[in-house]
N, C-alpha and C positions, 0 to 999 in steps of 0.2 A: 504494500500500500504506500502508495509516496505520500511525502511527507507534505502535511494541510498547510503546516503553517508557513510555507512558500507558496503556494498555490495563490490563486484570487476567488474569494469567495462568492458563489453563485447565489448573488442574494434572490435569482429571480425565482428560484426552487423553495422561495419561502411565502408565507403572509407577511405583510408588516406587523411590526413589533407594536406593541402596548407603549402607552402613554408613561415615563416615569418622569417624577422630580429631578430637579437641578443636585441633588445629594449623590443620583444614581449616576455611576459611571458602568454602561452597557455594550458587552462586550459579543460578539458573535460565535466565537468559537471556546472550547473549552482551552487550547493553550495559552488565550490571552487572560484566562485567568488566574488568581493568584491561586497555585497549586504548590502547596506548602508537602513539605517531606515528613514523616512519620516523625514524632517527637519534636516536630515547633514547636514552639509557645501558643503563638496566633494556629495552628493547627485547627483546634475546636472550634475557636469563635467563627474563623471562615468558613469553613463546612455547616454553621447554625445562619450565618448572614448567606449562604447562599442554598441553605433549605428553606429558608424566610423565602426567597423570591421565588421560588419553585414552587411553594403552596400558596402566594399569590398568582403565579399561573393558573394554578389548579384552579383557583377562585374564578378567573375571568375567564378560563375558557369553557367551565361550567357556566357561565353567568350569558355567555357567547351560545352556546347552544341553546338555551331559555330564550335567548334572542331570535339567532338564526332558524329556529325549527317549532314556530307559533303554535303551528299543528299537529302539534306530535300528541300521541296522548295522553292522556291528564295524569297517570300512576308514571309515566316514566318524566314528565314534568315535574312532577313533586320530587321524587327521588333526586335528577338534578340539582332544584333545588336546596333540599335538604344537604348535597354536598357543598355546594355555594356554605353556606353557613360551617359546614364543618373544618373547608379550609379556609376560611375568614380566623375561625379559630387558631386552627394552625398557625396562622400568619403570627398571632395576637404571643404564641406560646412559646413560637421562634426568638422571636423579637425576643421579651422579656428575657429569656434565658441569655441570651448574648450579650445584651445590654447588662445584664446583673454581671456576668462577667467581664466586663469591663470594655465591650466593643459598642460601638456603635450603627448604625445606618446606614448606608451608602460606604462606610470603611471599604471595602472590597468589592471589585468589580462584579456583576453579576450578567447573566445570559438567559435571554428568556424564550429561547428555542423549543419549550413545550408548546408556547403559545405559537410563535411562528410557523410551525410544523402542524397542528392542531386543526387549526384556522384554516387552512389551506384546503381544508379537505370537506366536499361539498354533503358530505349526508350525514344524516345524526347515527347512525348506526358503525359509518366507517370510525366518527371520531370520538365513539366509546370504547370504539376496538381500540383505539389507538392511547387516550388518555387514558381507560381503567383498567382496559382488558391487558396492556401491557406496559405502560408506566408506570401506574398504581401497582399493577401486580411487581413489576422489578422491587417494587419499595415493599411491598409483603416480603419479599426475599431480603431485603437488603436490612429490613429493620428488626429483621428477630435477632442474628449476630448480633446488632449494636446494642440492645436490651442489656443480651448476657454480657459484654465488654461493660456495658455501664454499671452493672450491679457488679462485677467482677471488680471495678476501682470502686463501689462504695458510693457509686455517685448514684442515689434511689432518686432525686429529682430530676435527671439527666432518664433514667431508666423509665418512670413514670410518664413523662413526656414520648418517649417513644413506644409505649405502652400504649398510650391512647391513640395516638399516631396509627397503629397497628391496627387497633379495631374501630377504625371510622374506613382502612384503604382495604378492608376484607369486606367491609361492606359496599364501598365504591366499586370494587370488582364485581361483587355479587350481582347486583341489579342491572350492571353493564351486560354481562354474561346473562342473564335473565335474558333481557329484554333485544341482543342480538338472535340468541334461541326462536325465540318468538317469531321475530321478523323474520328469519330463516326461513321458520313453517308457513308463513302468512304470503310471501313473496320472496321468490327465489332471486331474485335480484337483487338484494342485500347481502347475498352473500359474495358476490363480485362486488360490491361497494367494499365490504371490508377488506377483500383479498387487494382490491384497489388502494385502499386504503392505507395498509400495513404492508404492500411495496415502497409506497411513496415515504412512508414511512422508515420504513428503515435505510432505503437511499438518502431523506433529509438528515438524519441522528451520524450517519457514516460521516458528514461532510460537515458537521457541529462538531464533532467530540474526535475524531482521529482515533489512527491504529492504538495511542498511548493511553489514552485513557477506557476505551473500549480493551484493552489487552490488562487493563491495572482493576478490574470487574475478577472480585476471589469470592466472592461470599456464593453459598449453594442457594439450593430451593428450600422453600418452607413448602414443604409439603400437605401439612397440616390446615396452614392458611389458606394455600391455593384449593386442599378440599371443601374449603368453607365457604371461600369467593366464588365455589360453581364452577371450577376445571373438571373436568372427568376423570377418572385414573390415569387413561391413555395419556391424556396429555400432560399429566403430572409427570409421568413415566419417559415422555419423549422430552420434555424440559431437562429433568435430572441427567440425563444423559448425553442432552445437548452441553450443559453445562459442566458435566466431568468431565464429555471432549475439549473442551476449552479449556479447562486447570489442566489436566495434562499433558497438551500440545505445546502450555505457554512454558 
């Protein structure tokens, strides 16, 4: 894979980005931002200021769907909304933690290529695939390790936060996975939306994040979560094992 951060970025492959204050410095790719090495100091607080912006993502590209997709209906509107609100939380719970320890807003550059990527994609079914069925779901994987790492140093406020974290994006997946289910049986054309969907998708994420930060992805499956977000075995089963080819390859 050649290397991104010489290349020129195709910003046409994107939506345009969300509105930030004059504090945010927005960056497009993950190399331009501050990626600190195991055992900084500033290590914690930028991975908390740059989960803050990620669940404001989350917010507006929920809040985007409530928009873009008037007639959708009314149980999978509610459910949207209801996540609107729970990553508003997030946002609220980020913050606060990073700020207690000693960081502030805008400190560290941030990328809001969920949104840009998200946005892009014209059906409410392709871009649940895309924000619950697979972002959210990474963060099911990615937050149970950080749990036991946090109670593991003793930090139970640190632990508790990702705790909750945990059981609002097992339920975001859930109803995602519902309600694609659904559409599948209702009209077979959503299921080319999603596949539509989750190409574009993972072609826009390749050309965000680079071979180094997609190669520096160690944490397994929660298998547990993903049976409770509405994965099927099978695909519990072809994830784990998509994932062990990768830790062993790297």
């Amino acid at each position: 894979m050649h290397d991104l951060s010489r290349l020129p970025f195709d910003s046409a492959l994107f939506a345009p980005g969300p509105a930030r204050d004059s504090r945010f410095t927005v960056v497009d790719r993950w190399v331009d931002c501050v990626n600190l090495p195991n055992g900084h100091p500033e290590k914690e607080v930028e991975f908390l200021h740059r989960q803050m912006n990620e669940e404001i993502n989350g917010m507006e590209n929920a809040a985007r769907s409530l928009s873009d997709f008037p007639n959708a209906e009314w149980e999978i509107r509610m459910c949207i909304a209801r996540q609107c609100s729970d990553e508003a939380r997030h946002v609220l719970m980020f913050q606060r933690m990073f700020e207690k320890r000693g960081a502030r807003v805008g400190q560290f550059p941030v990328m809001n290529f969920q949104y840009r990527i998200i946005t892009k994609v014209d059906s409410l079914a392709g871009r649940l695939a895309v924000q619950n069925r697979s972002f959210e779901a990474e963060g099911v994987d990615a937050v149970e390790p950080a749990i036991e790492e946090a109670r593991k140093q003793g930090d139970q406020e640190m632990a508790a936060l990702f705790d909750f974290q945990l059981a609002d994006e097992i339920g975001h997946v859930r109803f995602a996975n519902e309600y694609i289910n659904q559409r599948a049986g209702k009209d077979p054309r959503s299921v080319m939306q999603v596949g539509r969907a989750l190409n574009y998708a993972s072609q826009a994420f390749a050309e965000v994040m680079g071979k180094d930060a997609m190669d520096g992805v160690r944490y397994g499956v929660n298998a547990q979560g993903r049976l409770e977000a509405g994965f099927k075995p099978t695909e519990i089963e072809f994830m784990v094992a998509q994932r062990t080819k990768k830790t062993s390859s790297a």
